[in-house]
Biopython code that builds the backbone (N, CA, C, O; Angstrom):
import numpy as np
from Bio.PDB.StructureBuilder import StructureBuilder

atoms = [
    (1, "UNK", "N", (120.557, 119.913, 97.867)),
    (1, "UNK", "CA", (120.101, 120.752, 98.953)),
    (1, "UNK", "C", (118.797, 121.453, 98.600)),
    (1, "UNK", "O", (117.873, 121.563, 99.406)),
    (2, "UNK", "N", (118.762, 122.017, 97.101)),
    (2, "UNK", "CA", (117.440, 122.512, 96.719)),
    (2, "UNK", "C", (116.084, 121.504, 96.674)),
    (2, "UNK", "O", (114.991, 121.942, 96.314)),
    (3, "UNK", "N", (116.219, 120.581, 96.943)),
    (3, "UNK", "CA", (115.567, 119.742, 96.792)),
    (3, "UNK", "C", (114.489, 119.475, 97.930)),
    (3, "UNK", "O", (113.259, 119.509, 97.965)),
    (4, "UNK", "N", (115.577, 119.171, 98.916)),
    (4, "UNK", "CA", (115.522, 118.774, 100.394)),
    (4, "UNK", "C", (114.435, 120.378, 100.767)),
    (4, "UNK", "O", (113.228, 120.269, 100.985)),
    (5, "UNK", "N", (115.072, 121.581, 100.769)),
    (5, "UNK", "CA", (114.368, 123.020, 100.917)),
    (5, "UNK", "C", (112.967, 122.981, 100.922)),
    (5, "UNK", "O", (112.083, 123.119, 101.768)),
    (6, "UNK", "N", (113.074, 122.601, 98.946)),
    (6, "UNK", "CA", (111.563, 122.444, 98.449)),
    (6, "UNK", "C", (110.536, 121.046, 99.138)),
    (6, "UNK", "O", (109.322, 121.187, 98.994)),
    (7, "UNK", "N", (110.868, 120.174, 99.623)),
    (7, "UNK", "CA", (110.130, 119.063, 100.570)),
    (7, "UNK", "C", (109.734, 119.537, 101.467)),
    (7, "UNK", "O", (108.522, 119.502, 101.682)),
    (8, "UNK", "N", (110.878, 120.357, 102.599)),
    (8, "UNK", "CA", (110.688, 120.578, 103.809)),
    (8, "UNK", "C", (109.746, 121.956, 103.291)),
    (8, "UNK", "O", (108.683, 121.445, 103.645)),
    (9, "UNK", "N", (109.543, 122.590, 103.027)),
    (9, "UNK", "CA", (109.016, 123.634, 102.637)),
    (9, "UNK", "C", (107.352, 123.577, 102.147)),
    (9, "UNK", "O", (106.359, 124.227, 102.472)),
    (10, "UNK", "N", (107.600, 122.456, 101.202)),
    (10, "UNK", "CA", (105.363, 121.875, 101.043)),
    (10, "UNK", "C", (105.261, 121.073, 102.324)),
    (10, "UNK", "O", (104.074, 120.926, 102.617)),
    (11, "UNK", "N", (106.135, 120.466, 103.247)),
    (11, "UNK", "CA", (105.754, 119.531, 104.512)),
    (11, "UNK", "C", (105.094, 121.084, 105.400)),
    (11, "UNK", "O", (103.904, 121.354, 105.566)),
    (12, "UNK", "N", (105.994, 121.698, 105.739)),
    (12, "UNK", "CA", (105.507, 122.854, 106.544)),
    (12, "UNK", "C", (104.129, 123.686, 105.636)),
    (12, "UNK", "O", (103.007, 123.808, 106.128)),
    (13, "UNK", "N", (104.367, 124.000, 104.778)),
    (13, "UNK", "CA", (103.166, 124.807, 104.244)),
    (13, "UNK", "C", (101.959, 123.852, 104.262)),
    (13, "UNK", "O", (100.881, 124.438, 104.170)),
    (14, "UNK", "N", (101.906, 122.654, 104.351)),
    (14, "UNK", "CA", (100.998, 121.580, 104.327)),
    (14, "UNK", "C", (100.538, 121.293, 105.991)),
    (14, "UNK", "O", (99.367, 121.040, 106.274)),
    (15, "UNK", "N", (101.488, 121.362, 106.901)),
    (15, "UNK", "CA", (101.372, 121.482, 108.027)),
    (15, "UNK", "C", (100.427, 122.579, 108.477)),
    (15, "UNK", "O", (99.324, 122.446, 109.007)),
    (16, "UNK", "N", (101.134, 123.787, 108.134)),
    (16, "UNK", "CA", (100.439, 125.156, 108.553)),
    (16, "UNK", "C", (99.330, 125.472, 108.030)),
    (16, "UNK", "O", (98.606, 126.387, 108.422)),
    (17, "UNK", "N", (99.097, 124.658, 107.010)),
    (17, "UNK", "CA", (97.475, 124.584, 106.488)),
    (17, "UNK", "C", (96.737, 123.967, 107.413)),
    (17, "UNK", "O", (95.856, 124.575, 108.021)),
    (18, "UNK", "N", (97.101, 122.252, 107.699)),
    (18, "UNK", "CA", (96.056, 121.475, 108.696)),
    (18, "UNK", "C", (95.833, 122.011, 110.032)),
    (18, "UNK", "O", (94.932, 121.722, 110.820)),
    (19, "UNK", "N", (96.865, 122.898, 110.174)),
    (19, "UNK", "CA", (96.613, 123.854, 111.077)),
    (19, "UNK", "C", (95.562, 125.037, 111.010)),
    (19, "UNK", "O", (94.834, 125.112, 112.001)),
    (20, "UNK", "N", (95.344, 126.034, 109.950)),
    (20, "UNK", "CA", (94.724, 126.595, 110.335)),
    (20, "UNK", "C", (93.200, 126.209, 109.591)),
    (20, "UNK", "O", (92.292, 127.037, 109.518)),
    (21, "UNK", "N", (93.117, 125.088, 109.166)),
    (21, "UNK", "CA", (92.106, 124.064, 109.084)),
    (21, "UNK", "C", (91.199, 123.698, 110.327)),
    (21, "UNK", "O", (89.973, 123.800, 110.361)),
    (22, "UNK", "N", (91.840, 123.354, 111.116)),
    (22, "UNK", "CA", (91.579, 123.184, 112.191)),
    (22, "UNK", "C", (90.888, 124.158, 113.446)),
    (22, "UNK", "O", (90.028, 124.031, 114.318)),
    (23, "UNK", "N", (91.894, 125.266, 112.922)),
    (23, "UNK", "CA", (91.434, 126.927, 113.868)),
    (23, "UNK", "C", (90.146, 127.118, 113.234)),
    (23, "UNK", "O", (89.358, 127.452, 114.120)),
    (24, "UNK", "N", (89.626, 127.066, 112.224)),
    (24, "UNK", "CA", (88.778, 127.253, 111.185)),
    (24, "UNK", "C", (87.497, 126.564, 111.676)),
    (24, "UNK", "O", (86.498, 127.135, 112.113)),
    (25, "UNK", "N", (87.717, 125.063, 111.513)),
    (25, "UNK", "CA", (86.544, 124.274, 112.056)),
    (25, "UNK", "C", (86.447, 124.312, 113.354)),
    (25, "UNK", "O", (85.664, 123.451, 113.755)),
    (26, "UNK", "N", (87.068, 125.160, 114.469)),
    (26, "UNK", "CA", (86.684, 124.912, 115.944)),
    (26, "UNK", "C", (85.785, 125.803, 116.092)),
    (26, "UNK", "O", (85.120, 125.636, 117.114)),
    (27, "UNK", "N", (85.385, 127.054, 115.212)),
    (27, "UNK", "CA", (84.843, 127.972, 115.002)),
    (27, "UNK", "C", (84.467, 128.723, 116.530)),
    (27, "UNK", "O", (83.427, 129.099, 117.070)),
    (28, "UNK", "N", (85.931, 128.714, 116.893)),
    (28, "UNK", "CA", (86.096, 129.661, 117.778)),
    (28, "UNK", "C", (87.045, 131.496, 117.569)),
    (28, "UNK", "O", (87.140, 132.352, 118.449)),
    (29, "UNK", "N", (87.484, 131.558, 116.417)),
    (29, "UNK", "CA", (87.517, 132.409, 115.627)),
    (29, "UNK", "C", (86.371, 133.724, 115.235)),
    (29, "UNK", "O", (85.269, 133.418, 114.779)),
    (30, "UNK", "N", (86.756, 135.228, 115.465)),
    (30, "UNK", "CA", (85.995, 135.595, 115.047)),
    (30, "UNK", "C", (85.916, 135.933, 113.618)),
    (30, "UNK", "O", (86.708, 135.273, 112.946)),
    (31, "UNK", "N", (84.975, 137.021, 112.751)),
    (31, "UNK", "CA", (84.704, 136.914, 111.317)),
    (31, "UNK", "C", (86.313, 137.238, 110.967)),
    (31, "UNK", "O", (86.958, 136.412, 110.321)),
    (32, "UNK", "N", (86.889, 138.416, 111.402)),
    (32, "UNK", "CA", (87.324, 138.748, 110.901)),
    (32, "UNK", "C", (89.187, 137.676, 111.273)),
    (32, "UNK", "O", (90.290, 137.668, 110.727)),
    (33, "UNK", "N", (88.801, 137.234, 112.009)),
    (33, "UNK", "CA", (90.005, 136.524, 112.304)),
    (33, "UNK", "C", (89.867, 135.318, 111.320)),
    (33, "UNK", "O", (90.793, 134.954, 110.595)),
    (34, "UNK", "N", (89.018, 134.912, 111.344)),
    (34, "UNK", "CA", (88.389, 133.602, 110.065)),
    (34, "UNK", "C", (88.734, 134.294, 108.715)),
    (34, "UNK", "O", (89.371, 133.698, 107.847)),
    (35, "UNK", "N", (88.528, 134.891, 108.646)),
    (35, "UNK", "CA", (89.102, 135.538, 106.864)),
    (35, "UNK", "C", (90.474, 135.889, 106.613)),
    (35, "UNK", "O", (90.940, 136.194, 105.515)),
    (36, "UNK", "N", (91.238, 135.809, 107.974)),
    (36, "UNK", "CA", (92.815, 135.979, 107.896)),
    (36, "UNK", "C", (93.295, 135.046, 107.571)),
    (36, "UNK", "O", (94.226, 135.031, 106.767)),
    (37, "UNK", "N", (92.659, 133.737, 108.248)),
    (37, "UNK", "CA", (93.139, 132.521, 107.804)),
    (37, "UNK", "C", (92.326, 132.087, 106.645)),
    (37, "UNK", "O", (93.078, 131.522, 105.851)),
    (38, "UNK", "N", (91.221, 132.111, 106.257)),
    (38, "UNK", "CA", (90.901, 132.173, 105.180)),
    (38, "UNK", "C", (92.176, 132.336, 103.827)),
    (38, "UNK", "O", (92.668, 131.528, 103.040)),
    (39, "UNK", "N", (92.329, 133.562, 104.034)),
    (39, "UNK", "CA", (93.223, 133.831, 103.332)),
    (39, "UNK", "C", (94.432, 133.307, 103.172)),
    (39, "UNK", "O", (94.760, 133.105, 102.003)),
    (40, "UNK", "N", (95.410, 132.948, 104.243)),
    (40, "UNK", "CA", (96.612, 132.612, 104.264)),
    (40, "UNK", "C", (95.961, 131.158, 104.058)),
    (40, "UNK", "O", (96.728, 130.556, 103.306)),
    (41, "UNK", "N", (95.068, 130.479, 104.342)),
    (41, "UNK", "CA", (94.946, 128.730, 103.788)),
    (41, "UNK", "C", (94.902, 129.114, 102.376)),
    (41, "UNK", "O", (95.711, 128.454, 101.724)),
    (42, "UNK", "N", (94.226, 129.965, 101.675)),
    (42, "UNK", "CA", (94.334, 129.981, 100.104)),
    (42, "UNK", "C", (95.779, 130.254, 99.291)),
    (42, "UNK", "O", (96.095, 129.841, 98.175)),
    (43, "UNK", "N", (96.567, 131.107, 100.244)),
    (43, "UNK", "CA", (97.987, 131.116, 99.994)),
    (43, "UNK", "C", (98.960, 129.939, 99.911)),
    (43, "UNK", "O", (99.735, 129.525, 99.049)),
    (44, "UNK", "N", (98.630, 129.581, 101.093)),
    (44, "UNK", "CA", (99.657, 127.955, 101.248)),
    (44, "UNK", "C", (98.938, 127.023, 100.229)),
    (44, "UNK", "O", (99.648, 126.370, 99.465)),
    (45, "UNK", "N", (97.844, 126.934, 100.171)),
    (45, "UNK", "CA", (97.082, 125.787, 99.162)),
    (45, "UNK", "C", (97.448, 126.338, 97.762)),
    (45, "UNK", "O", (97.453, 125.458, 96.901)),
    (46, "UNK", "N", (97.706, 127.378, 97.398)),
    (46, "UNK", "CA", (98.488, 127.449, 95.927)),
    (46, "UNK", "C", (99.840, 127.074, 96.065)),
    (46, "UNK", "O", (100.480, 126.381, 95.273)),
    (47, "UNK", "N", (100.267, 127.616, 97.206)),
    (47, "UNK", "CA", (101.951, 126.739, 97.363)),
    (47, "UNK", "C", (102.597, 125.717, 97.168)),
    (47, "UNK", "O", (103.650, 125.432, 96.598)),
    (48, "UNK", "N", (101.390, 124.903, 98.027)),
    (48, "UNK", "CA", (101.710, 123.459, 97.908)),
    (48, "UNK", "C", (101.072, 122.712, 96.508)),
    (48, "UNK", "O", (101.424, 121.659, 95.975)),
    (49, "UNK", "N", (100.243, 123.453, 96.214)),
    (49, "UNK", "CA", (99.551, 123.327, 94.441)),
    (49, "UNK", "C", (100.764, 123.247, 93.190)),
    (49, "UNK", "O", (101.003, 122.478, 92.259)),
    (50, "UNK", "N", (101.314, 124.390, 93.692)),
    (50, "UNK", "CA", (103.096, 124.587, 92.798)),
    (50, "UNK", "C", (103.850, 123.697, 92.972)),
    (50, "UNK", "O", (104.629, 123.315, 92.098)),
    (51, "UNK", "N", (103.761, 123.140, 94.250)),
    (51, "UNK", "CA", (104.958, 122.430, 94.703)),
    (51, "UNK", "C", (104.772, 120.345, 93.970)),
    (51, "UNK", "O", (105.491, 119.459, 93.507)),
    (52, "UNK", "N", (103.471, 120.565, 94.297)),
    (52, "UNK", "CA", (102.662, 119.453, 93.516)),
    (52, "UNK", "C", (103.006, 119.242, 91.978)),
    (52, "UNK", "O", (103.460, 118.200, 91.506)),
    (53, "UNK", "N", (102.715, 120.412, 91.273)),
    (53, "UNK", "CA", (102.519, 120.870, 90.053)),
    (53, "UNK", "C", (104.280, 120.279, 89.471)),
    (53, "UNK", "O", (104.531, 119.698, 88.415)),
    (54, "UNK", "N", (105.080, 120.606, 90.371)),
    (54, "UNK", "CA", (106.659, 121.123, 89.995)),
    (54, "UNK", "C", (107.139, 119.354, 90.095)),
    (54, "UNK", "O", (107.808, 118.820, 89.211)),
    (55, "UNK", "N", (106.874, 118.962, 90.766)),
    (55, "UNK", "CA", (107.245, 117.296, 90.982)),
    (55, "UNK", "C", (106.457, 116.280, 90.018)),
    (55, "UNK", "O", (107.035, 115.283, 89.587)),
    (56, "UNK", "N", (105.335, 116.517, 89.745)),
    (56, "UNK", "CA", (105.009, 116.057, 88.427)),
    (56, "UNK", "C", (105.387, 116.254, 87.684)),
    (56, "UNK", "O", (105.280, 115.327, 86.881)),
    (57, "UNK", "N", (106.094, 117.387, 87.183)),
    (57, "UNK", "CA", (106.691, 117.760, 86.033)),
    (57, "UNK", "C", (107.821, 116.585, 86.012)),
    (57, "UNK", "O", (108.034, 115.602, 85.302)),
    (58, "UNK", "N", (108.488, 117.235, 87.243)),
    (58, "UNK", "CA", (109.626, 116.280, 87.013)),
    (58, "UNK", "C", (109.603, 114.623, 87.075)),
    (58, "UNK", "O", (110.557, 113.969, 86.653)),
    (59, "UNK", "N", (108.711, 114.160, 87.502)),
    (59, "UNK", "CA", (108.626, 112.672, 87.566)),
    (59, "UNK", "C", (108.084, 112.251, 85.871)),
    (59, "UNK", "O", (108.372, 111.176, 85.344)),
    (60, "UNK", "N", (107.508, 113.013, 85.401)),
    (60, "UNK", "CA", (107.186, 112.987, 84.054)),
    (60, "UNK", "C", (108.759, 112.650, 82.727)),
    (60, "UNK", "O", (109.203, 111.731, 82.039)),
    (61, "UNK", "N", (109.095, 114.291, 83.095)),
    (61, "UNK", "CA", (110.907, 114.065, 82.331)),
    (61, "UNK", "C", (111.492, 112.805, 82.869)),
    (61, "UNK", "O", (112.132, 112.275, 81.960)),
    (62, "UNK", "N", (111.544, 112.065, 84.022)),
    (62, "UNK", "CA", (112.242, 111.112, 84.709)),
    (62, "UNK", "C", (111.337, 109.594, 83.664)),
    (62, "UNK", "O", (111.988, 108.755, 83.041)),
    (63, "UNK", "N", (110.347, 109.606, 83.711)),
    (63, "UNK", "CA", (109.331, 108.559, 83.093)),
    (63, "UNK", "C", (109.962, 108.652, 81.440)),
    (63, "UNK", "O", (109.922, 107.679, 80.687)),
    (64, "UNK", "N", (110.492, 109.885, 81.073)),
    (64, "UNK", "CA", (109.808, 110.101, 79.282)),
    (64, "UNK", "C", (111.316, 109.127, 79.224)),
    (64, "UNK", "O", (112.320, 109.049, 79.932)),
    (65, "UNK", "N", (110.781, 108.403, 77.842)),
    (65, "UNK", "CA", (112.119, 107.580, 77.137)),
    (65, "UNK", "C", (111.921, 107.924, 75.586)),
    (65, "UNK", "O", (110.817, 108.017, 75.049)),
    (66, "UNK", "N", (113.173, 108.101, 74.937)),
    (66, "UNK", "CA", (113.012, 108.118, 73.507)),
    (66, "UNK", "C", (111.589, 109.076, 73.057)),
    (66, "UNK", "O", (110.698, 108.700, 72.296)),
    (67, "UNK", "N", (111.677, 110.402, 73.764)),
    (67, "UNK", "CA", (110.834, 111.248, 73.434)),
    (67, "UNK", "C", (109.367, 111.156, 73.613)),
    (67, "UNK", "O", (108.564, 112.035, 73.298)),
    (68, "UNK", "N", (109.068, 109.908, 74.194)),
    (68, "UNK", "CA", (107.749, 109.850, 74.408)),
    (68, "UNK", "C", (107.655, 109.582, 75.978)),
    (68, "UNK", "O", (108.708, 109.321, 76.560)),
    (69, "UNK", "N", (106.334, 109.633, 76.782)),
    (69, "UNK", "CA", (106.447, 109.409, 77.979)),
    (69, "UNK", "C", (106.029, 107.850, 78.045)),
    (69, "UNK", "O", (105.337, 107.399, 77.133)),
    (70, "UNK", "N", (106.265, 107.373, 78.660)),
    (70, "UNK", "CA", (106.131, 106.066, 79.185)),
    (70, "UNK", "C", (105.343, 105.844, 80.641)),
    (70, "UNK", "O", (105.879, 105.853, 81.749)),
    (71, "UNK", "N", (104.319, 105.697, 80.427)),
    (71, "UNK", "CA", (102.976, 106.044, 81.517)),
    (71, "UNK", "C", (103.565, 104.652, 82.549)),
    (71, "UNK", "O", (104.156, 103.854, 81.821)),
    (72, "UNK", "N", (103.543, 104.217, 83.944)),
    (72, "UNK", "CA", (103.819, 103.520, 84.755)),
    (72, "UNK", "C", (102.957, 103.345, 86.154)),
    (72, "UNK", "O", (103.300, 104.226, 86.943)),
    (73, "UNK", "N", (102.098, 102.610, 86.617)),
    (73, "UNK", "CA", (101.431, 102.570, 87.287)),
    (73, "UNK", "C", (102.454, 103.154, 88.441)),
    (73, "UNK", "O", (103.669, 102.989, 88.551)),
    (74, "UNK", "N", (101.551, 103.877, 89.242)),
    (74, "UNK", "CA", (102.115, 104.373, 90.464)),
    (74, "UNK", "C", (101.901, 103.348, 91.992)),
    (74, "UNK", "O", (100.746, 103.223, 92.397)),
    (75, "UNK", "N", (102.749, 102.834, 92.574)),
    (75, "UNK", "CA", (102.502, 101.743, 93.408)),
    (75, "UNK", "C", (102.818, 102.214, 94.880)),
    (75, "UNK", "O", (103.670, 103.056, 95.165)),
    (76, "UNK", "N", (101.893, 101.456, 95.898)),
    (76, "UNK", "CA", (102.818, 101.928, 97.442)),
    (76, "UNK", "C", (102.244, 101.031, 97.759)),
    (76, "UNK", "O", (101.355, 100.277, 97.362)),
    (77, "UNK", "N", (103.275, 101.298, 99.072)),
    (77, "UNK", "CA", (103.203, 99.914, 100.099)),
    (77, "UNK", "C", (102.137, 99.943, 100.723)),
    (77, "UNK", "O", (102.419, 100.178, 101.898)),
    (78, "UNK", "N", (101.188, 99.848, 100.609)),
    (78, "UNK", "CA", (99.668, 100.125, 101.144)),
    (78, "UNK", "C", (98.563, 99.364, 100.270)),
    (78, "UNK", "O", (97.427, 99.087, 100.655)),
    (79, "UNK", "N", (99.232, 99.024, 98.773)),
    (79, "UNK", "CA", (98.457, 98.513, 97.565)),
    (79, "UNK", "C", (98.743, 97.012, 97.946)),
    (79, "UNK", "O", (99.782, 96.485, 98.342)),
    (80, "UNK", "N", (97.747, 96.597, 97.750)),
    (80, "UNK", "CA", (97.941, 94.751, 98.024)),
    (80, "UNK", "C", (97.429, 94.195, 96.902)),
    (80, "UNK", "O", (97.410, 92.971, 96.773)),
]
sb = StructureBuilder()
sb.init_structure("model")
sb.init_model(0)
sb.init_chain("A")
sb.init_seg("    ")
for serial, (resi, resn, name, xyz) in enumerate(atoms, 1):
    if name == "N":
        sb.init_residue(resn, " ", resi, " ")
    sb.init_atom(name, np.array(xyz, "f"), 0.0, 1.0, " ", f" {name:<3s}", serial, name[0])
structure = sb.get_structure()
């Protein structure tokens, strides 16, 4: 369940960023409304920075064998 939390949780903070990404570049915002979001995009972008940070970790422990890591090309269905 903690798991699922932490996904849905960088999906939305990642969301609510391209969101106020967006408010940002329509530059219909005034100064001071632009620096609110300013701000809260620098908030969520460390969030999802952690959240980044925290899943590497763990895909790392998941990779390591016999104390060493075992490096593995990363593949998706998009690579031909």
């Amino acid at each position: 369940m903690a798991r699922k939390k932490a996904a849905l949780d960088f999906e939305r903070s990642l969301a609510e960023l391209q969101q106020l990404v967006e408010r940002l570049e329509s530059g219909e915002l005034s100064l001071e409304d632009s620096l609110n979001c300013f701000e809260q995009g620098i908030r969520l972008t460390r969030d999802c920075q952690t959240a980044l940070t925290q899943a590497e970790q763990k895909v790392q422990i998941l990779l390591e064998r016999d104390g060493s890591v075992r490096e593995a090309p990363f593949e998706t269905d998009t690579q031909q």
